[in-house]
ZALOKOL-48396 format. One record per atom (N, C-alpha, C): residue in one letter; atom name; x, y, z. Coordinates in nm, 4 decimals. Layout:
% ZALOKOL-48396
PT | lodo | vofi | px | py | pz
PT | A | CA | X | Y | Z
...
***
This chain:
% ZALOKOL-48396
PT | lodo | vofi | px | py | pz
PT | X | N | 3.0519 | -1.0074 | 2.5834
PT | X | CA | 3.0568 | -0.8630 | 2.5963
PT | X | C | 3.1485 | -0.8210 | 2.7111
PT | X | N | 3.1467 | -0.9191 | 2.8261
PT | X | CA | 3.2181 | -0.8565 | 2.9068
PT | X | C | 3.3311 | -0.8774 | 2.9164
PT | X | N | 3.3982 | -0.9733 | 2.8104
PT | X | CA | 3.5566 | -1.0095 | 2.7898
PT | X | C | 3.6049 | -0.8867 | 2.7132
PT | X | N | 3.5459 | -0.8302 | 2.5874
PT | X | CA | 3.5504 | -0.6899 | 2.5562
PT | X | C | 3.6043 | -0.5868 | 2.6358
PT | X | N | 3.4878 | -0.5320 | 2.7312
PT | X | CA | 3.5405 | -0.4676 | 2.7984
PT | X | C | 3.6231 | -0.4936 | 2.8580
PT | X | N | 3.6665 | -0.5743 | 2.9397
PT | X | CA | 3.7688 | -0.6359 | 3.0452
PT | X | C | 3.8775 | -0.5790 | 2.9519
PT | X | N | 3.9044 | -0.6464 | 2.8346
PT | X | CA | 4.0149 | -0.6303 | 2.7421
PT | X | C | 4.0694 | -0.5067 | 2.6930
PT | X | N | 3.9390 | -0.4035 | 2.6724
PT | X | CA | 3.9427 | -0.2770 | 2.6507
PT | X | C | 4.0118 | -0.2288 | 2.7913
PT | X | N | 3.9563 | -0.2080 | 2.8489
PT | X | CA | 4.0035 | -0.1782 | 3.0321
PT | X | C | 4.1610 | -0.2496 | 3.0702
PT | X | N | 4.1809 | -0.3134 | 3.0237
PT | X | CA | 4.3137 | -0.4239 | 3.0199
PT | X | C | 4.4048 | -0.3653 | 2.9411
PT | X | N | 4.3738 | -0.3524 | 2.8198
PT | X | CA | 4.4352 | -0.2715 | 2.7505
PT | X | C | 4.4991 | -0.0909 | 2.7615
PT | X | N | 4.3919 | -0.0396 | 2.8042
PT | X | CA | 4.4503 | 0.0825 | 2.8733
PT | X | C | 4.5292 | 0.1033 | 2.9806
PT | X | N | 4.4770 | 0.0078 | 3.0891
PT | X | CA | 4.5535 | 0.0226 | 3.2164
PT | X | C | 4.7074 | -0.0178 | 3.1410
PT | X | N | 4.7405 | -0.1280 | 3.0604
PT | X | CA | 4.8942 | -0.1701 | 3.0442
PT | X | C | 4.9421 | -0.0384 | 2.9650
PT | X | N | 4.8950 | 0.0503 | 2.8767
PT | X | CA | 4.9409 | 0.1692 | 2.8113
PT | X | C | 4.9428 | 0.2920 | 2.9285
PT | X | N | 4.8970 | 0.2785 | 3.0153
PT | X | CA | 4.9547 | 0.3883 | 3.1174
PT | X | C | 5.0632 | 0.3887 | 3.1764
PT | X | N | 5.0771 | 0.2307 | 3.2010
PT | X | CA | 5.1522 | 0.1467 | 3.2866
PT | X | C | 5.2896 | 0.1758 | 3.2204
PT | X | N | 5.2204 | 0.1587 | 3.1099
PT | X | CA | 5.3889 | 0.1606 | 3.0096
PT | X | C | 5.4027 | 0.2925 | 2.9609
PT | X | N | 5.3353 | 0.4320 | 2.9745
PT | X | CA | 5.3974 | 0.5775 | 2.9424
PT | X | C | 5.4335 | 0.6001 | 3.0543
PT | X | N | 5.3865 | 0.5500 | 3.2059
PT | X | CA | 5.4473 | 0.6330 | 3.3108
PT | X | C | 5.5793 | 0.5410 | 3.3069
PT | X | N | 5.6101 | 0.4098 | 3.2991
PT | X | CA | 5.6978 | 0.3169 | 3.3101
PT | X | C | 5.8143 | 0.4617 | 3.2322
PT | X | N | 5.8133 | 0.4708 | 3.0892
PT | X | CA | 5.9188 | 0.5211 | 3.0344
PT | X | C | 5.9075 | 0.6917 | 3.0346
PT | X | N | 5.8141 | 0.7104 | 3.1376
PT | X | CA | 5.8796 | 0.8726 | 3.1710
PT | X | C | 5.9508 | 0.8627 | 3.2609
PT | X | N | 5.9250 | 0.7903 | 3.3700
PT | X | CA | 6.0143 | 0.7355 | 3.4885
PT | X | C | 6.1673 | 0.6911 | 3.4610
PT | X | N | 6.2014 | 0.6409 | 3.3260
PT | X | CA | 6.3278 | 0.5897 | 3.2666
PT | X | C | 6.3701 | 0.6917 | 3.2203
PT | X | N | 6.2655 | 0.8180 | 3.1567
PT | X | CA | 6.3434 | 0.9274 | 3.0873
PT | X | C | 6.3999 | 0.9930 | 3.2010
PT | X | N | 6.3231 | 1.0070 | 3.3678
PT | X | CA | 6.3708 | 1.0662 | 3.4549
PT | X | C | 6.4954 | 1.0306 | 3.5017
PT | X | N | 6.5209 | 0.9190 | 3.5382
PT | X | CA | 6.6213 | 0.8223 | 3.5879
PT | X | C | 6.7325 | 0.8903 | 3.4667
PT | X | N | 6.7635 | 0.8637 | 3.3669
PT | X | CA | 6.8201 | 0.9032 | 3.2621
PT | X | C | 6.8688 | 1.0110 | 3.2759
PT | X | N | 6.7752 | 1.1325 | 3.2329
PT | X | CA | 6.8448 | 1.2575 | 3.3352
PT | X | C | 6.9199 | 1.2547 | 3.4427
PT | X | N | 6.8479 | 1.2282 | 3.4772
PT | X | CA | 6.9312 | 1.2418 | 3.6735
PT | X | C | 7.0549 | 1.1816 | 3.6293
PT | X | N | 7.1074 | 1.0926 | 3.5698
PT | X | CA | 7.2136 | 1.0283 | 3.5501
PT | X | C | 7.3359 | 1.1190 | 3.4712
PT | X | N | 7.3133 | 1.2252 | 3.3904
PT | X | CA | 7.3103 | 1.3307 | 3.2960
PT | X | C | 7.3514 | 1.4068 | 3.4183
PT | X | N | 7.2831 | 1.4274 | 3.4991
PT | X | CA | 7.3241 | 1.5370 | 3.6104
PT | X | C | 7.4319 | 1.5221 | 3.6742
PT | X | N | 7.4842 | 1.3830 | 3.7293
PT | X | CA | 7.5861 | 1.3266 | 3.7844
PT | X | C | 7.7088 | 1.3782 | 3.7054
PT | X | N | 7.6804 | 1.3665 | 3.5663
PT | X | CA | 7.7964 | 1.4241 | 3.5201
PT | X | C | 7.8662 | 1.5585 | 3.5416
PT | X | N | 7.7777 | 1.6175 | 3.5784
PT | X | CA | 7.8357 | 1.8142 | 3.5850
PT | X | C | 7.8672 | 1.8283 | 3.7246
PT | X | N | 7.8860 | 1.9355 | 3.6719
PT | X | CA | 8.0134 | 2.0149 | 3.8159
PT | X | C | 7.9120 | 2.0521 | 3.9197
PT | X | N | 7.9389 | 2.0424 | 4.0230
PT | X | CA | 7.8643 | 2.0577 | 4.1116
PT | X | C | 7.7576 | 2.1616 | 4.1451
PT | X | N | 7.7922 | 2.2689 | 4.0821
PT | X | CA | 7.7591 | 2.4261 | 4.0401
PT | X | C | 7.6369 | 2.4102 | 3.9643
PT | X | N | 7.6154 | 2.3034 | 3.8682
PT | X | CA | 7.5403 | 2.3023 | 3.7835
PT | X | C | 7.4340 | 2.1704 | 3.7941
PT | X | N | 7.4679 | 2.1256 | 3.9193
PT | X | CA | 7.3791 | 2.0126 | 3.9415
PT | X | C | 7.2599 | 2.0032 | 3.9894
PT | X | N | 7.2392 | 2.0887 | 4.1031
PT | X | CA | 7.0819 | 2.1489 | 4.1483
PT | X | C | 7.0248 | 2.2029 | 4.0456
PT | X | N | 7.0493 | 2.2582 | 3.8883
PT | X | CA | 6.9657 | 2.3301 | 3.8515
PT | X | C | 6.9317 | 2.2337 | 3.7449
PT | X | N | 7.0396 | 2.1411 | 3.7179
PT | X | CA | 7.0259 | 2.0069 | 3.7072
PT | X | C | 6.8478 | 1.8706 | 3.7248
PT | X | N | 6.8926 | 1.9032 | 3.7957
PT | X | CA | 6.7928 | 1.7880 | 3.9202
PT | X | C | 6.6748 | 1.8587 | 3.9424
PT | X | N | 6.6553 | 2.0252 | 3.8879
PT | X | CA | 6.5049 | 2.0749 | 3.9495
PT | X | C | 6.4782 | 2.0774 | 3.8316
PT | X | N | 6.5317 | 2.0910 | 3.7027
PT | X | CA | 6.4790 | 2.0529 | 3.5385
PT | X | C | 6.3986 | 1.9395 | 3.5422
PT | X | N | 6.3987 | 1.8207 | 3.6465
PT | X | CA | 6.3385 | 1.7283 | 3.6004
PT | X | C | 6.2458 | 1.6761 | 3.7153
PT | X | N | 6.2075 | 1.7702 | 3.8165
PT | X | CA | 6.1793 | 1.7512 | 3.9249
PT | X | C | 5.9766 | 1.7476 | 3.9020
PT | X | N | 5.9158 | 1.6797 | 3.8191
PT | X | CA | 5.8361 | 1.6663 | 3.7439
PT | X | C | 5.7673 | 1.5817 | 3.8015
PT | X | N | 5.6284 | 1.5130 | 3.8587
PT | X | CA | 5.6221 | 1.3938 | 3.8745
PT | X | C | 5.4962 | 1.3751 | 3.7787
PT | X | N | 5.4715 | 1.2303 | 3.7265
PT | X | CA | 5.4462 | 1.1881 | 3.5389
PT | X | C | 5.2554 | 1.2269 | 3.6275
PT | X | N | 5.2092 | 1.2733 | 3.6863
PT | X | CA | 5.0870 | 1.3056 | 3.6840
PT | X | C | 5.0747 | 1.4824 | 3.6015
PT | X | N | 5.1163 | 1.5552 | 3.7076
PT | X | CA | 5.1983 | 1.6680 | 3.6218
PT | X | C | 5.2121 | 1.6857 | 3.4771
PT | X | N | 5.3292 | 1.5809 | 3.4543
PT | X | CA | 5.3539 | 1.5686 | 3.3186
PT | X | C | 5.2531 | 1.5586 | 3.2035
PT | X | N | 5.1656 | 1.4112 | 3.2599
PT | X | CA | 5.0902 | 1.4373 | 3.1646
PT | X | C | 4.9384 | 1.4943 | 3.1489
PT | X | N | 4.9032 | 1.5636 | 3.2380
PT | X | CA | 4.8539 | 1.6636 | 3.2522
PT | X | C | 4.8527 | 1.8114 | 3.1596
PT | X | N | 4.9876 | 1.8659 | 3.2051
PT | X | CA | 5.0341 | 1.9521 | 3.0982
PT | X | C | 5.0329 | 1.9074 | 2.9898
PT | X | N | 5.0850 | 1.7771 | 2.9190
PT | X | CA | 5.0877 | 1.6845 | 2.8250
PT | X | C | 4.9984 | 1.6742 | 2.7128
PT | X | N | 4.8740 | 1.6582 | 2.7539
PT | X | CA | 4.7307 | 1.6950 | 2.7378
PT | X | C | 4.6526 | 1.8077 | 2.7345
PT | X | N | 4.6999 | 1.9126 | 2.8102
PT | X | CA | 4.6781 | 2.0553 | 2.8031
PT | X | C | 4.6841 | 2.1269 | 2.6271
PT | X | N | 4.5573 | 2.1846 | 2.5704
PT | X | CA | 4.5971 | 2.2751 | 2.4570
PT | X | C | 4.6997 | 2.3527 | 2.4678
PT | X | N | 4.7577 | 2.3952 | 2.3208
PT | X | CA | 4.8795 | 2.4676 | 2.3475
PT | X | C | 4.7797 | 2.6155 | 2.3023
PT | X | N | 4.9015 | 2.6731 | 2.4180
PT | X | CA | 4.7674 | 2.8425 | 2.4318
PT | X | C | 4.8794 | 2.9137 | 2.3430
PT | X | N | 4.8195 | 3.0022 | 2.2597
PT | X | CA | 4.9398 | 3.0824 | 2.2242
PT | X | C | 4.9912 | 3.2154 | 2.2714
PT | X | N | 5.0731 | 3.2691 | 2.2552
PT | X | CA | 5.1371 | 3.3607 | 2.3263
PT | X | C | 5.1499 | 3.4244 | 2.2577
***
């Protein structure tokens, strides 16, 4: 029973591990995207993604309210 859980618990922690892993790559990514533009357009750039993945998925998880 308690290899179960362990495994269950094992199992989740590596799926967090690995959505924050590739929001962190989507960030990096951007930012890289930003490098490209004119300087003018780079701060507004860099605060588009100024996000950190607790945040993210937070909102992520949030119902969508309608408007």
């Amino acid at each position: 029973m308690h290899r179960i859980i362990l495994s269950i618990l094992g199992t989740s922690f590596l799926y967090s591990c690995t959505t924050e892993s590739w929001y962190q790559g989507s960030q990096a990514s951007h930012d890289a995207g930003c490098l490209q533009l004119p300087n003018a357009e780079y701060e507004d750039c860099k605060k588009e993604n100024n996000i950190d993945y607790e945040t993210y998925s937070r909102k992520r998880n949030e119902p969508d309210t309608p408007q």
